[in-house]
mmCIF file of the N, C-alpha and C atoms, coordinates in Angstrom:
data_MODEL
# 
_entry.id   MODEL 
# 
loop_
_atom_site.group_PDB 
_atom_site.id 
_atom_site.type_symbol 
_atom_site.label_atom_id 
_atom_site.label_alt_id 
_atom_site.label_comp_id 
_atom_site.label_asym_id 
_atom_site.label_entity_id 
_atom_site.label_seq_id 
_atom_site.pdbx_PDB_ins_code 
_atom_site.Cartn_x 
_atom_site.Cartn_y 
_atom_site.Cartn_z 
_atom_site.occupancy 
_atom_site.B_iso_or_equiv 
_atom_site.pdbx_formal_charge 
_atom_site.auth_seq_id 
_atom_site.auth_comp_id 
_atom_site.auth_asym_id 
_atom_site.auth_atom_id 
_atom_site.pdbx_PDB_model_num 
ATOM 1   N N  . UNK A 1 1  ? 9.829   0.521   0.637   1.00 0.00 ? 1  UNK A N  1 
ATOM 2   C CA . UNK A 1 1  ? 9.019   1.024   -0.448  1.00 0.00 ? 1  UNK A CA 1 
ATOM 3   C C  . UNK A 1 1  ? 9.888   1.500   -1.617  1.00 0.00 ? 1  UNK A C  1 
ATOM 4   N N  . UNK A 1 2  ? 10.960  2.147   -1.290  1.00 0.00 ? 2  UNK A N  1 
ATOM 5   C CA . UNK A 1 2  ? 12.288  2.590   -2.371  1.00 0.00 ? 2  UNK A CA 1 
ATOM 6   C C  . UNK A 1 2  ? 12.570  1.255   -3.305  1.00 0.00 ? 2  UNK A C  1 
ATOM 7   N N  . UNK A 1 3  ? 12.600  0.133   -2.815  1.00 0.00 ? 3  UNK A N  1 
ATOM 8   C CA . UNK A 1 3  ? 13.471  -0.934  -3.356  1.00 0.00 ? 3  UNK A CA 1 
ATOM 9   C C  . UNK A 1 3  ? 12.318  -1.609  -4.458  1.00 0.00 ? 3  UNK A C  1 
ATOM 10  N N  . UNK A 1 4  ? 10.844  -1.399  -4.086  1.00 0.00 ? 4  UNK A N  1 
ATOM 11  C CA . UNK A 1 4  ? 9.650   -1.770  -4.576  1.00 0.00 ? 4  UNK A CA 1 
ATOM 12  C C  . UNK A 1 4  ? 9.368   -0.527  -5.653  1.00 0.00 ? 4  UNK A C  1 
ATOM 13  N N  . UNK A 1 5  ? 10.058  0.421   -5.764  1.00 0.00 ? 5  UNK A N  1 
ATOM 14  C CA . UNK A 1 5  ? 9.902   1.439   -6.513  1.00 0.00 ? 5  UNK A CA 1 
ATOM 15  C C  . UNK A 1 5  ? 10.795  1.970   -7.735  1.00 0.00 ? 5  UNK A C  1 
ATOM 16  N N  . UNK A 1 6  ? 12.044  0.969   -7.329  1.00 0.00 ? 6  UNK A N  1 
ATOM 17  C CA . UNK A 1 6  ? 13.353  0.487   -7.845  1.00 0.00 ? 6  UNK A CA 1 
ATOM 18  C C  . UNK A 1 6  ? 13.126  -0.321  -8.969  1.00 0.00 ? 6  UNK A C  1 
ATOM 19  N N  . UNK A 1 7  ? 12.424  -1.179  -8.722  1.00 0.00 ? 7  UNK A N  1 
ATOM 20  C CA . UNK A 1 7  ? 12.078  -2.620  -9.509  1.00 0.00 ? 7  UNK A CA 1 
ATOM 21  C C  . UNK A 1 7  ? 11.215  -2.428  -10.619 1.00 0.00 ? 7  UNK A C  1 
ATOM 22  N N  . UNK A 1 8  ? 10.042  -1.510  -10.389 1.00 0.00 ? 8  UNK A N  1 
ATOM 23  C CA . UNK A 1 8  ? 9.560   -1.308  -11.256 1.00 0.00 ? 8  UNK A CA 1 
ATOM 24  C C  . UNK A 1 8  ? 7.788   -1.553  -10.402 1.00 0.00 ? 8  UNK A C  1 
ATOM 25  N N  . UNK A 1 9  ? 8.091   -1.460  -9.570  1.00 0.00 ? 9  UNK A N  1 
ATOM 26  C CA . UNK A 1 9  ? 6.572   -1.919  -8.873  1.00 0.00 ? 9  UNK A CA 1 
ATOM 27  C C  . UNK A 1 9  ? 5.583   -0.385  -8.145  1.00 0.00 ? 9  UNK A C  1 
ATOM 28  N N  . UNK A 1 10 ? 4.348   -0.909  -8.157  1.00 0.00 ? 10 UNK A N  1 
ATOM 29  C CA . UNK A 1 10 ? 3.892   0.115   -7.471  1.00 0.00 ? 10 UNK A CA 1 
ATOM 30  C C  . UNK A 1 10 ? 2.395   -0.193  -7.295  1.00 0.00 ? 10 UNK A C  1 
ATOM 31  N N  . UNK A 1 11 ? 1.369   0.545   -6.602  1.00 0.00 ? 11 UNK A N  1 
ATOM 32  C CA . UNK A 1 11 ? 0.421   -0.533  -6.013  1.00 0.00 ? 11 UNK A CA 1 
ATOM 33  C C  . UNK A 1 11 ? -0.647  -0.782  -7.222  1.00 0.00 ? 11 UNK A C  1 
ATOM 34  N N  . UNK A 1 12 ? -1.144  -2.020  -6.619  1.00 0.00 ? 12 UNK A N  1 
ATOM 35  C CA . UNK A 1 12 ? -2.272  -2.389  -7.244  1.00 0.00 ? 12 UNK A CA 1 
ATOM 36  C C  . UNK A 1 12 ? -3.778  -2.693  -6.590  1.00 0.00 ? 12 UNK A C  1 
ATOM 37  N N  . UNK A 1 13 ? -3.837  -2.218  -5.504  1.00 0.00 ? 13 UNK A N  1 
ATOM 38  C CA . UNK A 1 13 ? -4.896  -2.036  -4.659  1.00 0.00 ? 13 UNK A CA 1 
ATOM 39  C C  . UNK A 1 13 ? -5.521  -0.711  -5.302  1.00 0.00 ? 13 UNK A C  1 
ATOM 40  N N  . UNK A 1 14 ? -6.599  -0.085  -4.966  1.00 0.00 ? 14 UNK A N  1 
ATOM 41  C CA . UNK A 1 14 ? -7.084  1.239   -4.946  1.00 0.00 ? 14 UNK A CA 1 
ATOM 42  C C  . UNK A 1 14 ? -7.376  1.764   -3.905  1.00 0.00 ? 14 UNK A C  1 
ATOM 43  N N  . UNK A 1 15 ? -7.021  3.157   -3.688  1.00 0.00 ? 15 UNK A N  1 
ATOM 44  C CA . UNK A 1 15 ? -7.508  3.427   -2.421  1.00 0.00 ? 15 UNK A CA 1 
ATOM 45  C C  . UNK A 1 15 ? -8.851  3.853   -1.566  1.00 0.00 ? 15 UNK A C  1 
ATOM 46  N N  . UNK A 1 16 ? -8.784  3.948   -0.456  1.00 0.00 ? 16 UNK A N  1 
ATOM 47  C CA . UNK A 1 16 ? -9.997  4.464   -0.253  1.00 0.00 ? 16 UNK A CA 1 
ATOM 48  C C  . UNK A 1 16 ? -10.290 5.543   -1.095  1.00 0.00 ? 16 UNK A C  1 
ATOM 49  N N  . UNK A 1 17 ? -12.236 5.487   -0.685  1.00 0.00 ? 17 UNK A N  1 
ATOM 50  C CA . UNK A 1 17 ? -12.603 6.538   -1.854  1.00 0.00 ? 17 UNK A CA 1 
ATOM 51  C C  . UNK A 1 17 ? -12.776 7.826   -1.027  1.00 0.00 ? 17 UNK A C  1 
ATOM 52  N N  . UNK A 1 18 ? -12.354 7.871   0.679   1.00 0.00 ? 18 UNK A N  1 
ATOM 53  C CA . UNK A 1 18 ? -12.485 9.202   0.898   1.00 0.00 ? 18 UNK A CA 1 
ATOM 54  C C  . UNK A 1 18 ? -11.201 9.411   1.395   1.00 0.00 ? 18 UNK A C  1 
ATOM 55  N N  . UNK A 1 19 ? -10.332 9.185   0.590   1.00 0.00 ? 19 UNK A N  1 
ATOM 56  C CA . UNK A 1 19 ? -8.492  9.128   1.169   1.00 0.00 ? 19 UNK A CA 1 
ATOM 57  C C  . UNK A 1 19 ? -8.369  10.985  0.201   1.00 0.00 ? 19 UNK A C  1 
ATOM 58  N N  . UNK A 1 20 ? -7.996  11.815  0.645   1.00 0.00 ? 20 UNK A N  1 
ATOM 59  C CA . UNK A 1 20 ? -7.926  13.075  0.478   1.00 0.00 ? 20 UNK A CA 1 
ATOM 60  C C  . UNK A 1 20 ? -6.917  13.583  -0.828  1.00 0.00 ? 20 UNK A C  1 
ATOM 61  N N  . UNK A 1 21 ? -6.298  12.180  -0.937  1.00 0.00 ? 21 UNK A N  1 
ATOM 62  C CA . UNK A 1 21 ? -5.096  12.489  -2.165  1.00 0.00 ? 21 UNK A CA 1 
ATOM 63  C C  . UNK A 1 21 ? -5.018  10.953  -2.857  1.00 0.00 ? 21 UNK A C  1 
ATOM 64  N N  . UNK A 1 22 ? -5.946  10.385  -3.872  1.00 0.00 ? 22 UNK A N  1 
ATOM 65  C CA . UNK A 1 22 ? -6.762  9.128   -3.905  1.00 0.00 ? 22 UNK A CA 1 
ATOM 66  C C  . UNK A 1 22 ? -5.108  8.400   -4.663  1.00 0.00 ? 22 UNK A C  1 
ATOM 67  N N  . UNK A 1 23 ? -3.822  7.551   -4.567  1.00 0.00 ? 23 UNK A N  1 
ATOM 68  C CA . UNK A 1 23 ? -3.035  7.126   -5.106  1.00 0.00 ? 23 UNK A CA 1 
ATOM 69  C C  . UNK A 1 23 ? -3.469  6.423   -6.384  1.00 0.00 ? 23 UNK A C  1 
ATOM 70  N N  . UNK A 1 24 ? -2.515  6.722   -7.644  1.00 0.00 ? 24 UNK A N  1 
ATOM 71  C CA . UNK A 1 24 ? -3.200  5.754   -8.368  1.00 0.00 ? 24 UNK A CA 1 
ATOM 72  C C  . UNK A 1 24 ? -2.493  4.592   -8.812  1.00 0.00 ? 24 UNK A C  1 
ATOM 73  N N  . UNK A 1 25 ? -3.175  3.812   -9.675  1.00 0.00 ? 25 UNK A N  1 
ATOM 74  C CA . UNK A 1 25 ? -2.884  2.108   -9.591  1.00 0.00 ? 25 UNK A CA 1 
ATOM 75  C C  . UNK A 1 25 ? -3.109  2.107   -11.100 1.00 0.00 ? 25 UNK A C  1 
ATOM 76  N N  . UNK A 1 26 ? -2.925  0.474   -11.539 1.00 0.00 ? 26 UNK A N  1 
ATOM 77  C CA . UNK A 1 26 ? -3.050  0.219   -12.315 1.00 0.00 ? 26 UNK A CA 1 
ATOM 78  C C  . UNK A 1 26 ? -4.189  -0.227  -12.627 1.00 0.00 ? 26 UNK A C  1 
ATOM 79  N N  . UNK A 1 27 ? -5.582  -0.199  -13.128 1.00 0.00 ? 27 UNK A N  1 
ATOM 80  C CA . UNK A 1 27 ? -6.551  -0.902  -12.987 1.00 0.00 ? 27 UNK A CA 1 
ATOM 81  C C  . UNK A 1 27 ? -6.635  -2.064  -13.827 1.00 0.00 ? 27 UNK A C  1 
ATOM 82  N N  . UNK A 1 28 ? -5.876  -2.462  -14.740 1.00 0.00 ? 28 UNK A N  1 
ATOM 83  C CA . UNK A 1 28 ? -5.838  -3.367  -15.638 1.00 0.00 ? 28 UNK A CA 1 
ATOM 84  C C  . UNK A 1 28 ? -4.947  -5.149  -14.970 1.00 0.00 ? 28 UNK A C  1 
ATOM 85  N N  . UNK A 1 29 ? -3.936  -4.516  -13.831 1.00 0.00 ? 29 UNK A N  1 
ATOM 86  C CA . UNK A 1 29 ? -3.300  -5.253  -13.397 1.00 0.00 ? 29 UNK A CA 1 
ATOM 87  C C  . UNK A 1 29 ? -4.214  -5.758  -12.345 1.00 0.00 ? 29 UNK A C  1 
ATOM 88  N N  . UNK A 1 30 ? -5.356  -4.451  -11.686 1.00 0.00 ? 30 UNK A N  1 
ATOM 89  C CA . UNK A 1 30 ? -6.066  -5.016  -9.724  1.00 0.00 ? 30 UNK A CA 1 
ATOM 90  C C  . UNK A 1 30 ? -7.072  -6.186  -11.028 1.00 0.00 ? 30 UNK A C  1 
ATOM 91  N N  . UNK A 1 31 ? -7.672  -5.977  -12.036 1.00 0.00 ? 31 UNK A N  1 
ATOM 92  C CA . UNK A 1 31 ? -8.490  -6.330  -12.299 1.00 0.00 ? 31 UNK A CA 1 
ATOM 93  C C  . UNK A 1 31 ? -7.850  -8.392  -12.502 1.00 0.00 ? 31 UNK A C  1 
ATOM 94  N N  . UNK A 1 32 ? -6.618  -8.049  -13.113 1.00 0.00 ? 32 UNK A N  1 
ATOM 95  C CA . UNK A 1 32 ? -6.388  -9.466  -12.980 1.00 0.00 ? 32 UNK A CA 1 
ATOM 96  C C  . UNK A 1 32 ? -5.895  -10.282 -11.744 1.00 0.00 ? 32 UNK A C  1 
ATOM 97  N N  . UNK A 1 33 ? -5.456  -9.722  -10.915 1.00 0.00 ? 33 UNK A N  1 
ATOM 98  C CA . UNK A 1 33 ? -5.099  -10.150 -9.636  1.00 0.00 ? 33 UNK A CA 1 
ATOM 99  C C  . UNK A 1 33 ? -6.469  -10.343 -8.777  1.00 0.00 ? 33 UNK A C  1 
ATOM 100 N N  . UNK A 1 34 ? -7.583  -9.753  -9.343  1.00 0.00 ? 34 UNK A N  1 
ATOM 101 C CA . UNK A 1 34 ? -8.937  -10.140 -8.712  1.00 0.00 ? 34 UNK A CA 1 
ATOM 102 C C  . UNK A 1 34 ? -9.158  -11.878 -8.966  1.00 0.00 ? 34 UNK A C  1 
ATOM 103 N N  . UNK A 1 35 ? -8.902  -12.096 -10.321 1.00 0.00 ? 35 UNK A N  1 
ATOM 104 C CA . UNK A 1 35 ? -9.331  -13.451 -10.905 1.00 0.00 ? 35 UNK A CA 1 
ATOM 105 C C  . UNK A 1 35 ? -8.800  -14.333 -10.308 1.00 0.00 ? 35 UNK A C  1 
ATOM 106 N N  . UNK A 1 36 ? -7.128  -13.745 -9.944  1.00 0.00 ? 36 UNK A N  1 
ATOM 107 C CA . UNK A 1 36 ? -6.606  -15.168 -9.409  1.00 0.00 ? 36 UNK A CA 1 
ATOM 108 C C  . UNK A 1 36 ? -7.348  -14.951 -7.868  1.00 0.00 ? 36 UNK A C  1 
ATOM 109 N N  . UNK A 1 37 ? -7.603  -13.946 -7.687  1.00 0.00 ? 37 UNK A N  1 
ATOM 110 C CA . UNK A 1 37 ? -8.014  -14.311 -6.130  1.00 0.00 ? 37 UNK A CA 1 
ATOM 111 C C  . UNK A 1 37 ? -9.444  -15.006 -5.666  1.00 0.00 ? 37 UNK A C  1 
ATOM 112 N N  . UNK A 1 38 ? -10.192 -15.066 -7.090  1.00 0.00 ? 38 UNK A N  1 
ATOM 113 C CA . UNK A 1 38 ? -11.297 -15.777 -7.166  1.00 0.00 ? 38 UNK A CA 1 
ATOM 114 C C  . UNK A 1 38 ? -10.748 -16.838 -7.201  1.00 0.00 ? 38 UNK A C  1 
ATOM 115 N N  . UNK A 1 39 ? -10.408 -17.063 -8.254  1.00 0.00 ? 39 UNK A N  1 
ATOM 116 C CA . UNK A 1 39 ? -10.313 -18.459 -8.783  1.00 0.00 ? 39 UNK A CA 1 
ATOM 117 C C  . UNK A 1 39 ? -9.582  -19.908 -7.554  1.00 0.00 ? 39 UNK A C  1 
ATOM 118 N N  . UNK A 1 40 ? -8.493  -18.862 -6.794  1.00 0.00 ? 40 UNK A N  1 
ATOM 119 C CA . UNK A 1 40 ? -7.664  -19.818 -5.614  1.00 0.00 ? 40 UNK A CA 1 
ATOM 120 C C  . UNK A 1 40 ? -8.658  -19.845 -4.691  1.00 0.00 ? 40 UNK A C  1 
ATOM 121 N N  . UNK A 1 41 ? -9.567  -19.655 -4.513  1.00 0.00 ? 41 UNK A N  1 
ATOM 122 C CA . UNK A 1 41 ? -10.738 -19.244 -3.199  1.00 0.00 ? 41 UNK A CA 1 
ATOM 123 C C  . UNK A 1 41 ? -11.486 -20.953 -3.566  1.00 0.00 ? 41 UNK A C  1 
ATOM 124 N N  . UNK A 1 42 ? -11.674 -21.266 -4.689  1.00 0.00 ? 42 UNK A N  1 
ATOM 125 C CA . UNK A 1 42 ? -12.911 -21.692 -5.427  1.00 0.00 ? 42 UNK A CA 1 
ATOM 126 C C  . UNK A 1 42 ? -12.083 -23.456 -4.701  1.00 0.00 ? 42 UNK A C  1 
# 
């Protein structure tokens, strides 16, 4: 996770919504990584 944190990375999932300390993300990045995950499905 250090070396992923190194780079410049960090998540793009969201977390659960009853996770007690909710991590945050990028929502601009999950939102495009949604498309490709449509789009490769199709």
């Amino acid at each position: 996770m250090e070396t992923i944190k190194a780079s410049g990375g960090g998540p793009v999932i969201p977390s659960r919504s009853n996770r007690i300390m909710p991590r945050d993300y990028d929502k601009d990045i999950y939102k495009e990584r949604n498309l490709v995950e449509w789009f490769s499905k199709g």
